[in-house]
DOMIFI-18380 format. One record per atom (N, C-alpha, C, CB): z, y, x; residue in three letters. Coordinates in steps of 0.1 Angstrom, whole numbers, padded with zeros to 4 digits, always signed. Each point is the difference from the previous one (the first is absolute). Glycine has a CB too. Layout:
! residues N
ZYXALA;...
! end
This chain:
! residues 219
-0078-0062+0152UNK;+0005+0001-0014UNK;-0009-0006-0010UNK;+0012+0020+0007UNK;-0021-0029-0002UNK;-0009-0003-0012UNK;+0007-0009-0005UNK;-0022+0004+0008UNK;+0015-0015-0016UNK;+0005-0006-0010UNK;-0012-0013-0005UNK;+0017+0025-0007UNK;-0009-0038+0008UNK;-0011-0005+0000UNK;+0001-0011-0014UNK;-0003+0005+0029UNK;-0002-0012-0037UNK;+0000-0007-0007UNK;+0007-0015+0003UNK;-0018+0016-0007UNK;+0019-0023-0007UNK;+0009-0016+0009UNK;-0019-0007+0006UNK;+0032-0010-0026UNK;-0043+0015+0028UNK;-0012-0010+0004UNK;-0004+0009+0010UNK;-0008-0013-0022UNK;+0017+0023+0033UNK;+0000+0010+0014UNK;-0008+0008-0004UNK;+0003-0012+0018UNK;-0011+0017-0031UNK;-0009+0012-0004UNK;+0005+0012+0001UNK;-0011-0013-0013UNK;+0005+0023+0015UNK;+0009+0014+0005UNK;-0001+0000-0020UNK;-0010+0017+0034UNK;+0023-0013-0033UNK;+0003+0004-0018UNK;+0004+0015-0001UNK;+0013-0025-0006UNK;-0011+0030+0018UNK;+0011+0019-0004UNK;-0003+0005+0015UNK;+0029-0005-0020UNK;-0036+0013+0025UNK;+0000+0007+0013UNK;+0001+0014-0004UNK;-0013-0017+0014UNK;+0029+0022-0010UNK;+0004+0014-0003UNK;-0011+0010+0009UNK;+0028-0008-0005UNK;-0027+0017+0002UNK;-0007+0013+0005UNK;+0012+0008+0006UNK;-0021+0000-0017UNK;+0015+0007+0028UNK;+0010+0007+0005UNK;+0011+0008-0001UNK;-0015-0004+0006UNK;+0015+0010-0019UNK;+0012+0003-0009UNK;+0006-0009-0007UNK;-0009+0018-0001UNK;+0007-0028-0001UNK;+0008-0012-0006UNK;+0011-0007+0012UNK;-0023-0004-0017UNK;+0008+0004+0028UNK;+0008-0008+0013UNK;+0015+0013+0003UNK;-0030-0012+0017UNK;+0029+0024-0019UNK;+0010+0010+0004UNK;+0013-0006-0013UNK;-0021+0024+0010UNK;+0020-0028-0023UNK;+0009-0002-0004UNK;+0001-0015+0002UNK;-0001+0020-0013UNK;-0005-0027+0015UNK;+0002-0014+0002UNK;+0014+0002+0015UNK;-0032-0011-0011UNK;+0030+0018+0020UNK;+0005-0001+0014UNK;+0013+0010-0004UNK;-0024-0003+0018UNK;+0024+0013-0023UNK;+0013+0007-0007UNK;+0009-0011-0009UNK;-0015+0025-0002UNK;+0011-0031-0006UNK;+0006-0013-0005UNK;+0008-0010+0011UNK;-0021+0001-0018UNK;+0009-0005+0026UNK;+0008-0012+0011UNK;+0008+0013+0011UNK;-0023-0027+0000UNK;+0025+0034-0001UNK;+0011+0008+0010UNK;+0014+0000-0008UNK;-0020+0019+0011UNK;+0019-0019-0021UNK;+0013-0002-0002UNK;+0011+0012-0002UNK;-0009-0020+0013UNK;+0002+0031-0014UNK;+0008+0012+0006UNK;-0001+0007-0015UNK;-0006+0005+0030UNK;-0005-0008-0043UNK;+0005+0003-0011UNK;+0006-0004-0009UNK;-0011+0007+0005UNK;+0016-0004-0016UNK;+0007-0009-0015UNK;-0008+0005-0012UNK;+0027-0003+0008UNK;-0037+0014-0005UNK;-0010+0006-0009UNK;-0008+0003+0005UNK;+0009+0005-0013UNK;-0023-0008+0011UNK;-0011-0002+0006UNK;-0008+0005-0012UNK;+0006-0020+0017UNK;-0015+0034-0019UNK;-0014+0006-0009UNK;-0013+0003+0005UNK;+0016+0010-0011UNK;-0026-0017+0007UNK;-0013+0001+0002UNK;-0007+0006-0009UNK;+0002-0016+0012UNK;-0002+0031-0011UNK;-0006+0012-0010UNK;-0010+0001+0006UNK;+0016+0013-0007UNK;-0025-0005-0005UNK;-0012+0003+0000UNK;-0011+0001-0012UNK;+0007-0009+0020UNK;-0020+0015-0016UNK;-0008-0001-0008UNK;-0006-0015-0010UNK;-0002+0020+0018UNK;-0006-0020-0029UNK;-0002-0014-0002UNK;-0014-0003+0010UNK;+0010+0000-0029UNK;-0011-0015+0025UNK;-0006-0002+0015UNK;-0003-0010+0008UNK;+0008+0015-0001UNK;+0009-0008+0006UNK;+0004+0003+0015UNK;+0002-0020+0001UNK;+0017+0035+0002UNK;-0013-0042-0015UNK;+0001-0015+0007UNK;+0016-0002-0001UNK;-0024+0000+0018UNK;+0031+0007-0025UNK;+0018+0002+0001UNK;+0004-0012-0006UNK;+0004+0025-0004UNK;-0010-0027-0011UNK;+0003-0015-0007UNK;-0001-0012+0005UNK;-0007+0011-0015UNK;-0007-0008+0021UNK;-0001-0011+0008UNK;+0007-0009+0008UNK;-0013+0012-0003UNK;+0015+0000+0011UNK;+0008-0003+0012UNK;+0015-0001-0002UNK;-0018+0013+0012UNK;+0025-0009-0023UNK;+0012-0006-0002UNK;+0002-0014-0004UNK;+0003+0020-0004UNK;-0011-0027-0005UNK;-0002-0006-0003UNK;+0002-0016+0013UNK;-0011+0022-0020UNK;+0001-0014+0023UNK;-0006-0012+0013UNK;+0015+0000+0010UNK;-0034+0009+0002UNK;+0042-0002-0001UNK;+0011+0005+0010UNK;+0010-0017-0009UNK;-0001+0040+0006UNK;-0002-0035-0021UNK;+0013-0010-0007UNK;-0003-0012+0006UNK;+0003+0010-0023UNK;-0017-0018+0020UNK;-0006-0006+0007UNK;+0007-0002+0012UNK;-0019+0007-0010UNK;+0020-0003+0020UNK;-0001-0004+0013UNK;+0014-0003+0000UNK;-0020+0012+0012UNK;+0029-0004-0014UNK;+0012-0006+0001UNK;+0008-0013-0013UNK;+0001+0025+0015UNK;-0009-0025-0021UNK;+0004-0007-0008UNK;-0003-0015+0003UNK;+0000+0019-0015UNK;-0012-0019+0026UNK;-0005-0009+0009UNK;+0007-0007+0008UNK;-0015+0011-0003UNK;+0026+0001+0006UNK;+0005+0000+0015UNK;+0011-0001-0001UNK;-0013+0011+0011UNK;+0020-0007-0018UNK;+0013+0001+0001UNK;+0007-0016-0017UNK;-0003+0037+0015UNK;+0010-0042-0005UNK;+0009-0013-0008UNK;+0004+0007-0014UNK;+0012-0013+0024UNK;-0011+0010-0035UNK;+0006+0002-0012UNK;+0002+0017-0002UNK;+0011-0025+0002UNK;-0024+0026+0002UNK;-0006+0014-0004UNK;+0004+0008-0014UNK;-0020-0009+0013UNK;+0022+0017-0016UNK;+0002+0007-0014UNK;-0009+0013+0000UNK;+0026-0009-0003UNK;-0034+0012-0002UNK;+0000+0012-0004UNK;-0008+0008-0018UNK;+0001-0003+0031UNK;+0002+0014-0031UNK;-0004+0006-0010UNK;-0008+0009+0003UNK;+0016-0005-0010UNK;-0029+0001-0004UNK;-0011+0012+0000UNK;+0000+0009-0010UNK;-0013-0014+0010UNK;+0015+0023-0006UNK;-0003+0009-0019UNK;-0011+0012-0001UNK;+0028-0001-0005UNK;-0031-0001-0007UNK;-0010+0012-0005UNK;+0010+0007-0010UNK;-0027-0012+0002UNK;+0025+0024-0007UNK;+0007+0006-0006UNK;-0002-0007-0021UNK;-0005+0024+0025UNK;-0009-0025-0019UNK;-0005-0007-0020UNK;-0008-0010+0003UNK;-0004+0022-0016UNK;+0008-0034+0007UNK;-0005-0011+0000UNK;-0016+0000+0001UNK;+0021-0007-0012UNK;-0027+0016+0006UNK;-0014+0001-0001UNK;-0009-0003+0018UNK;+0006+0021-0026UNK;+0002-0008+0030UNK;-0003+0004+0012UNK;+0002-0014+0012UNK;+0008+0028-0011UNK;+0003-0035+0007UNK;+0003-0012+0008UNK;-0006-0008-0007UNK;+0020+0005+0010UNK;-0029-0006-0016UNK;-0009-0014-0001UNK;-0013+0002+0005UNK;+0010-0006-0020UNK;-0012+0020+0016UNK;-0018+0002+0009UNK;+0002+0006+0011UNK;-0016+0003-0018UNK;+0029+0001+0028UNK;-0004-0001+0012UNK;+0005-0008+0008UNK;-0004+0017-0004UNK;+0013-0028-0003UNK;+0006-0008+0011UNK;+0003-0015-0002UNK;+0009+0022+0007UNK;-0006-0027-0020UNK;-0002-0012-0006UNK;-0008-0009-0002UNK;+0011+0009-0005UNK;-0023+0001-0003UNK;-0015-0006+0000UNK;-0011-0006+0013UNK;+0004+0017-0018UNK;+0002-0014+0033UNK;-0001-0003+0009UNK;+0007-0007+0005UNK;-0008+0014+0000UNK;+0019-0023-0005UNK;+0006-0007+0005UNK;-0003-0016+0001UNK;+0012+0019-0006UNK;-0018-0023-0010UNK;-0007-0015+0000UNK;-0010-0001+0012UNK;+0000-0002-0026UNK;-0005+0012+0028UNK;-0013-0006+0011UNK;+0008+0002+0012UNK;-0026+0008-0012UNK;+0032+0001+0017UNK;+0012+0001+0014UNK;+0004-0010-0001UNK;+0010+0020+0002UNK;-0001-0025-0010UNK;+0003-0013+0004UNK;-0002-0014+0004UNK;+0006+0012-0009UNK;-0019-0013+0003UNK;-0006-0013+0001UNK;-0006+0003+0019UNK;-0007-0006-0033UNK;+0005+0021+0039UNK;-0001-0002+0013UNK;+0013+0000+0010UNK;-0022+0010-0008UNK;+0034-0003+0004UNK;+0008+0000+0008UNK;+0013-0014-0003UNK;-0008+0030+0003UNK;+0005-0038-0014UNK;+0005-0013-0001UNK;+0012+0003-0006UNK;-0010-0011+0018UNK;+0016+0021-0027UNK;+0006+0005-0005UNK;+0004-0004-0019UNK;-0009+0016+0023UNK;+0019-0017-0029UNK;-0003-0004-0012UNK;+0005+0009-0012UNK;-0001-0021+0011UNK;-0011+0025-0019UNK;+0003+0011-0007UNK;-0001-0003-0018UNK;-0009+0015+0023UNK;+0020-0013-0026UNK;+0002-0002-0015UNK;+0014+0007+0001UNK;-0015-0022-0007UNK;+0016+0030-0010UNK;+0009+0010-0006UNK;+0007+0010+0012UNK;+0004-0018-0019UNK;-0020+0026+0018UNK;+0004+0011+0008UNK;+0009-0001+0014UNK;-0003+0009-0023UNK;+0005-0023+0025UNK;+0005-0002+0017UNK;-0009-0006+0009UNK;+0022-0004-0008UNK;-0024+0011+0024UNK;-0005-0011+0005UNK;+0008-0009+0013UNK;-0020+0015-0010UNK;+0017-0024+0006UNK;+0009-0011+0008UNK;-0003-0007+0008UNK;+0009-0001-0013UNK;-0004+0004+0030UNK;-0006-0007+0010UNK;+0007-0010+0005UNK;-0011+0017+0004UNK;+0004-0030-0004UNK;+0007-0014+0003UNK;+0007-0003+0012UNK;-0014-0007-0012UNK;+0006+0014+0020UNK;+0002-0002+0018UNK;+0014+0008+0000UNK;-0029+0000+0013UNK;+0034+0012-0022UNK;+0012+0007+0006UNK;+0009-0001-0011UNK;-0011+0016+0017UNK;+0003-0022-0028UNK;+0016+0005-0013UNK;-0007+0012+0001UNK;+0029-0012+0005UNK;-0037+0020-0007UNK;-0003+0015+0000UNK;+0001-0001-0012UNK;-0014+0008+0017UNK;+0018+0007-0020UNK;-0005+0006-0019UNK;-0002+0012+0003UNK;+0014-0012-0019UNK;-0027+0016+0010UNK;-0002+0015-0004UNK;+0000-0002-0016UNK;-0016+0008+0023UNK;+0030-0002-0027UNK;-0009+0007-0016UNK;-0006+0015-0006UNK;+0017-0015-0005UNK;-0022+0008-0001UNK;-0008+0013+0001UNK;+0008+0013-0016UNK;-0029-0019+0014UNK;+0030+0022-0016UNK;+0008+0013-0012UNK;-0004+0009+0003UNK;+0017-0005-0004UNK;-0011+0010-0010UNK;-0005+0012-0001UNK;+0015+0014-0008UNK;-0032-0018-0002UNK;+0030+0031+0001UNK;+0008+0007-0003UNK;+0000+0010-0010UNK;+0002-0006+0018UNK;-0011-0002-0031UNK;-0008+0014-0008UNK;+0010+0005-0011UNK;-0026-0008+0002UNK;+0038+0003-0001UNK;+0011+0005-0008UNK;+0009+0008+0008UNK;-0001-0019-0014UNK;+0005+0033+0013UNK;+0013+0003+0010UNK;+0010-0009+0006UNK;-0001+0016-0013UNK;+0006-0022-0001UNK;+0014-0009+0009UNK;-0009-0020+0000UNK;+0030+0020-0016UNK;-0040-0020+0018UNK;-0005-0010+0011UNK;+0007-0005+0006UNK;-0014+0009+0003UNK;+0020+0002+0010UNK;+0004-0002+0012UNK;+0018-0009-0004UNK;-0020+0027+0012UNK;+0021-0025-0024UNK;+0015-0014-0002UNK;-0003-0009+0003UNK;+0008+0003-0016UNK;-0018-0015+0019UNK;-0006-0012-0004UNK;-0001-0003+0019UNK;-0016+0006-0030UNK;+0018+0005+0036UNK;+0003-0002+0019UNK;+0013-0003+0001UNK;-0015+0018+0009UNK;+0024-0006-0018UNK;+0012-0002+0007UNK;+0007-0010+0003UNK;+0000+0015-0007UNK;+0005-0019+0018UNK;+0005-0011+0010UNK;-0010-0007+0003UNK;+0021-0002-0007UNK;-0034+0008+0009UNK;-0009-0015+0006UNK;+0001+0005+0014UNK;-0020-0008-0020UNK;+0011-0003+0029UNK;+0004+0002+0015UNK;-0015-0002+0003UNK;+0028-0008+0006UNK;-0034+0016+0000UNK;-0011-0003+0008UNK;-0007+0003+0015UNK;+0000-0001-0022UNK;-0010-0001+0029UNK;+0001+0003+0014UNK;-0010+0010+0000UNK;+0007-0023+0010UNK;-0016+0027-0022UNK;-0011+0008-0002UNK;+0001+0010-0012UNK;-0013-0019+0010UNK;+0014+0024-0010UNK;-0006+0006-0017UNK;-0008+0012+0001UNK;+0021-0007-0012UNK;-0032+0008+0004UNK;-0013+0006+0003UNK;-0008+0007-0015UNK;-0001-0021+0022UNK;+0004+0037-0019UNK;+0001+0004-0009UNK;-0020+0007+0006UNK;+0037+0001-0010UNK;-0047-0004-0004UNK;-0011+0004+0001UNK;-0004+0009-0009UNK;-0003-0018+0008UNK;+0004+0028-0006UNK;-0002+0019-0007UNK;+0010+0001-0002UNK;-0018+0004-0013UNK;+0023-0002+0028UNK;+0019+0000-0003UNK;+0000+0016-0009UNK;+0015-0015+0029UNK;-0019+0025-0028UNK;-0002+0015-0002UNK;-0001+0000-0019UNK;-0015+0007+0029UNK;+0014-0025-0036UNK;+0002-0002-0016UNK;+0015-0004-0004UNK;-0025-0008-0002UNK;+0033+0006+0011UNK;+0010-0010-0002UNK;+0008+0016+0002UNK;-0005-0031+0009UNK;+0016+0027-0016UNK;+0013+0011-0005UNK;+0008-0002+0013UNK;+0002-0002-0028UNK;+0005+0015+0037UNK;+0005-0004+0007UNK;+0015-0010+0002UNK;-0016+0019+0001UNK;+0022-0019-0015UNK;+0006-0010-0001UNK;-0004-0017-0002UNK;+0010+0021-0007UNK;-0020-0025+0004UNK;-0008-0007-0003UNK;-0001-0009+0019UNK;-0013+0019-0026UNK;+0008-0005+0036UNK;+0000-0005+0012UNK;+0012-0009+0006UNK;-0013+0018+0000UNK;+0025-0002-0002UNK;+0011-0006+0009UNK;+0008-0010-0009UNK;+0003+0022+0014UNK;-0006-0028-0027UNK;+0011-0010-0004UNK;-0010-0012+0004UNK;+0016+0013-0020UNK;-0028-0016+0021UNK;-0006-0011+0001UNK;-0002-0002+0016UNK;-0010+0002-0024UNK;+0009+0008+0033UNK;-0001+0002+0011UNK;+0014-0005+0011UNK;-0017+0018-0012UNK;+0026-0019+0007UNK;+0014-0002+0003UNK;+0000-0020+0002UNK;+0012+0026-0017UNK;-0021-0031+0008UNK;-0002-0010+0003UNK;-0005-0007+0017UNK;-0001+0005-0027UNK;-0005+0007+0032UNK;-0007-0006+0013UNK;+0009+0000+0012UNK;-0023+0009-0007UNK;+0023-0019+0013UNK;+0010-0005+0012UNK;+0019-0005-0005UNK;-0018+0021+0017UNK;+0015-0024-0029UNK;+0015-0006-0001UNK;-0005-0018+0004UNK;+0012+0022-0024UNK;-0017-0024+0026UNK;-0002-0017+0006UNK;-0002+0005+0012UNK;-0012-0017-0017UNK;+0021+0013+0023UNK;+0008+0004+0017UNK;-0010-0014+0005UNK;+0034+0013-0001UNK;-0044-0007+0010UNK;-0012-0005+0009UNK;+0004+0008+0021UNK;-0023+0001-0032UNK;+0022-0012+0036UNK;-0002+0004+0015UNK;-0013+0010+0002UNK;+0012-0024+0007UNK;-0014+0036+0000UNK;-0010+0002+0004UNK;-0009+0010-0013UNK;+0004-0023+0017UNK;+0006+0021-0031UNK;-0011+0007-0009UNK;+0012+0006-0010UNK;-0026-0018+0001UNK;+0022+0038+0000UNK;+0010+0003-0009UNK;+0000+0000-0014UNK;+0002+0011+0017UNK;-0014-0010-0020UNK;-0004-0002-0016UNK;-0005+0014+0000UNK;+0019-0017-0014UNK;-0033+0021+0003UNK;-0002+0004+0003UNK;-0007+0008-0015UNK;+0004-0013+0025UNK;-0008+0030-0027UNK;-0008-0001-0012UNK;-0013+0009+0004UNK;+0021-0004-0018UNK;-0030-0004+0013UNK;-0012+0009+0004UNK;-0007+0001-0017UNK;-0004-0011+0031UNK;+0001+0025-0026UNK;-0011+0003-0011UNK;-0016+0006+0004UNK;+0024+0005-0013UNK;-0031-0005+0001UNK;-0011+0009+0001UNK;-0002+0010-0008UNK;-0007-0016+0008UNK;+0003+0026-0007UNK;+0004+0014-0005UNK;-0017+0007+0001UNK;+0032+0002+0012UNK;-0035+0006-0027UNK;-0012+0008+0001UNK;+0010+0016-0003UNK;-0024-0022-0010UNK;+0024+0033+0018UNK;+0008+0013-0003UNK;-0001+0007-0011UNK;-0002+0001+0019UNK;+0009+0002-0019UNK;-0003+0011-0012UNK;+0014-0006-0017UNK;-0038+0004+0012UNK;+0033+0002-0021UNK;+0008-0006-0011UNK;+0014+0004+0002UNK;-0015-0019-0003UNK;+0016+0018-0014UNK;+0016+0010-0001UNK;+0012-0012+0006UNK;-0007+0017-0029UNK;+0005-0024+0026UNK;+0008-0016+0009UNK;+0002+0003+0017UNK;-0016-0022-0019UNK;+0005+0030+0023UNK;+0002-0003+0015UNK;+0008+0008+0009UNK;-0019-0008-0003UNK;+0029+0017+0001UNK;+0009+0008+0006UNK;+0009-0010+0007UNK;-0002+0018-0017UNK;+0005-0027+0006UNK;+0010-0003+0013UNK;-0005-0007+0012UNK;+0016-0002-0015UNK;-0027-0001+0015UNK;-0009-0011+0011UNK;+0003+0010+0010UNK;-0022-0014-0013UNK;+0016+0029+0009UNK;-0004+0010+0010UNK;+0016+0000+0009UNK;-0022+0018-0017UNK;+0032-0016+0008UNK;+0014+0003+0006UNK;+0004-0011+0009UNK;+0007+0013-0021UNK;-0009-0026+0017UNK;+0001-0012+0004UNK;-0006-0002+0020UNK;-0004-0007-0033UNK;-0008+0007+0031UNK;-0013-0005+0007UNK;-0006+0008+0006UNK;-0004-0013-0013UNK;+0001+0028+0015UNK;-0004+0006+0003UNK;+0002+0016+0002UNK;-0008-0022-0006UNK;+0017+0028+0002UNK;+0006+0009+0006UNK;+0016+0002+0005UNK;-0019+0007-0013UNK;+0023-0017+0002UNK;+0013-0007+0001UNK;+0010+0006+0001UNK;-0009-0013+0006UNK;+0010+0022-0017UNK;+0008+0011-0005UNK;+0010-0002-0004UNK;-0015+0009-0003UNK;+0021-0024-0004UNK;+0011-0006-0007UNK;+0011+0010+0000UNK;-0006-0023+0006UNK;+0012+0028-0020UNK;+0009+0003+0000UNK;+0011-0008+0003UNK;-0012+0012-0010UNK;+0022-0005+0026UNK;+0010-0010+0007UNK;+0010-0002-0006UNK;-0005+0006+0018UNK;+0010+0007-0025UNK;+0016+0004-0010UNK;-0005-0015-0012UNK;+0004+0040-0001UNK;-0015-0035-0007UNK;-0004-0015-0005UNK;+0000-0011+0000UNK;-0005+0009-0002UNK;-0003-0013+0015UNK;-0004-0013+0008UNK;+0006-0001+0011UNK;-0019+0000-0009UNK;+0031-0001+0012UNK;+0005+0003+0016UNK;-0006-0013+0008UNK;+0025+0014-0006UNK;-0026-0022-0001UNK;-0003-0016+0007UNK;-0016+0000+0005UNK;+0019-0013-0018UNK;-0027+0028+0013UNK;-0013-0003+0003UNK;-0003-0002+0014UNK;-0004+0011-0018UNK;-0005-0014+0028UNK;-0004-0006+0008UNK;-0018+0002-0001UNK;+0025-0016-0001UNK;-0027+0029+0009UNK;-0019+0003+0004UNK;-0002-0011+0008UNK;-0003+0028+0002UNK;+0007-0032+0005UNK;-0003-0007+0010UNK;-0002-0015-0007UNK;+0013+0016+0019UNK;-0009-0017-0023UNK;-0005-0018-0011UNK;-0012+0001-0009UNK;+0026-0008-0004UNK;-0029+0020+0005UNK;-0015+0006-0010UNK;-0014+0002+0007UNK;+0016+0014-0015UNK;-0028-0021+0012UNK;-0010+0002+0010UNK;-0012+0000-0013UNK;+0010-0013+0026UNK;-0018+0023-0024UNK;-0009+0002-0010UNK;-0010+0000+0008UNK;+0012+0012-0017UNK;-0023-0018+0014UNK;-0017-0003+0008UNK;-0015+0013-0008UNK;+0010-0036+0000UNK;-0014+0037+0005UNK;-0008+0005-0009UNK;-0016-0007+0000UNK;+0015+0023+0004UNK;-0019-0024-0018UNK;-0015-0008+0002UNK;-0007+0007-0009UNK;+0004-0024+0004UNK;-0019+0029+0003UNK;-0010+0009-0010UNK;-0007-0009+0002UNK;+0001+0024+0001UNK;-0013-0020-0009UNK;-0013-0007-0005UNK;-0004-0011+0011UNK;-0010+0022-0012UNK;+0008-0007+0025UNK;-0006-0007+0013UNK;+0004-0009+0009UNK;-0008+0016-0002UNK;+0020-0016-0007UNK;+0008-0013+0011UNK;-0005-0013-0003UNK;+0023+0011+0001UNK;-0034-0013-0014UNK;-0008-0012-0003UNK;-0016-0004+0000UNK;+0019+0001-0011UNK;-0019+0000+0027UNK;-0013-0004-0001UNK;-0008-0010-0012UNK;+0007+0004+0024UNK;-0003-0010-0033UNK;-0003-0009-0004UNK;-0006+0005-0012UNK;+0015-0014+0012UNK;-0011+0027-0018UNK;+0001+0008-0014UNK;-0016-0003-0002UNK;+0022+0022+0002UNK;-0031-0024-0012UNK;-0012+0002-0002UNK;-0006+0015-0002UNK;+0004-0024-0010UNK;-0016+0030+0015UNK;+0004+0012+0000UNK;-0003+0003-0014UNK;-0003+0005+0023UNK;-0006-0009-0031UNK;+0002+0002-0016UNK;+0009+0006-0007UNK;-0008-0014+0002UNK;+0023+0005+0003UNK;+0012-0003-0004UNK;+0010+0016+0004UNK;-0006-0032+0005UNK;+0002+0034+0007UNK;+0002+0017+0006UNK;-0005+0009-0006UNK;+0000-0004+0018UNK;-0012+0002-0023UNK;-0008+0010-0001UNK;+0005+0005-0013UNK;-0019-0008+0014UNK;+0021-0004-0025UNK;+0008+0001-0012UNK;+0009+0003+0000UNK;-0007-0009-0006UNK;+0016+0010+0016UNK;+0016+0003-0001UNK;+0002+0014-0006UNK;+0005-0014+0019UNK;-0017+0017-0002UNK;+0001+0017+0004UNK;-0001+0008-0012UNK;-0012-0002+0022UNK;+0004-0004-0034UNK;-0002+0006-0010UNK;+0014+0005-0013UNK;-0024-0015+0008UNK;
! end
């Protein structure tokens, strides 16, 4: 599952909980995909790098990234993009990045208004990738979320993955969703546990953490 740059340099080698969602992804058996956990744990990261790879891979790629507030989506995921690109050969201007080899797009958005989530309706994409999904309104999810897998692909259902830190008055429905999966049926009759796979990542799932960086957390 590594990942290599356009000059064969290793650019992204997941860690063993990444590799777990990276392989849950290529199975094919979810349509919502959450990698919860502590901060840390490498969640941002690793979504990120996922858009990456299929946006690499797959012909006239689409997908969407969102942070809940523009703030939040510039210093953790935009501001890293000029220098990503210039290694993975990618081309990035107005918040899209565009890969030549597939027709790929990632845009990147954001949702810090309630009704945001108008500005989706009828788009179609193969990804959408919601990062602190546990900030986004649960309507917010399912109207922008509806976008993934309407571009009918062989082999790929569409898909939405998020990353999630617990807790917060926002995160009930994640819990109902992803992880105990309680859906009200009289409500939701169309729900489906089985299309829901939640991951869990703590601290120690990142060797890489500086221990400084731990030591401050703990605090």
């Amino acid at each position: 599952w590594k990942m290599l740059d356009v000059n064969d340099a290793l650019f992204y080698l997941p860690m063993p909980k990444q590799v777990e969602l990276e392989e849950a992804i290529a199975s094919q058996q979810y349509g919502f995909l959450c990698l919860g956990g502590s901060r840390g744990g490498g969640k941002s990261h690793t979504i990120r790098m996922i858009n990456y790879r299929y946006a690499r891979k797959m012909q006239n790629f689409v997908g969407y990234f969102l942070r809940r507030e523009w703030a939040m989506l510039m210093r953790n995921h935009m501001s890293k993009c000029p220098a990503e690109s210039k290694r993975l050969g990618f081309k990035w201007a107005n918040r899209t990045a565009t890969f030549p080899e597939t027709d790929g797009i990632i845009e990147f958005s954001h949702c810090e208004d309630p009704n945001d989530f108008k500005n989706f309706i009828g788009a179609e994409a193969d990804l959408v990738t919601f990062d602190q999904q546990e900030q986004f309104l649960e309507q917010q999810f399912t109207e922008i979320g509806a976008a993934a897998g309407r571009i009918r692909r062989i082999g790929w259902r569409g898909l939405v993955l998020a990353g999630e830190n617990p807790g917060g008055p926002l995160s009930a429905y994640i819990n109902e969703l992803y992880i105990e999966k309680i859906r009200d049926r009289v409500k939701y009759p169309q729900y489906d546990p089985s299309l829901y796979c939640f991951l869990t990542s703590v601290l120690d799932d990142n060797p890489n953490c500086d221990p400084d960086y731990v030591h401050n957390l703990a605090a």
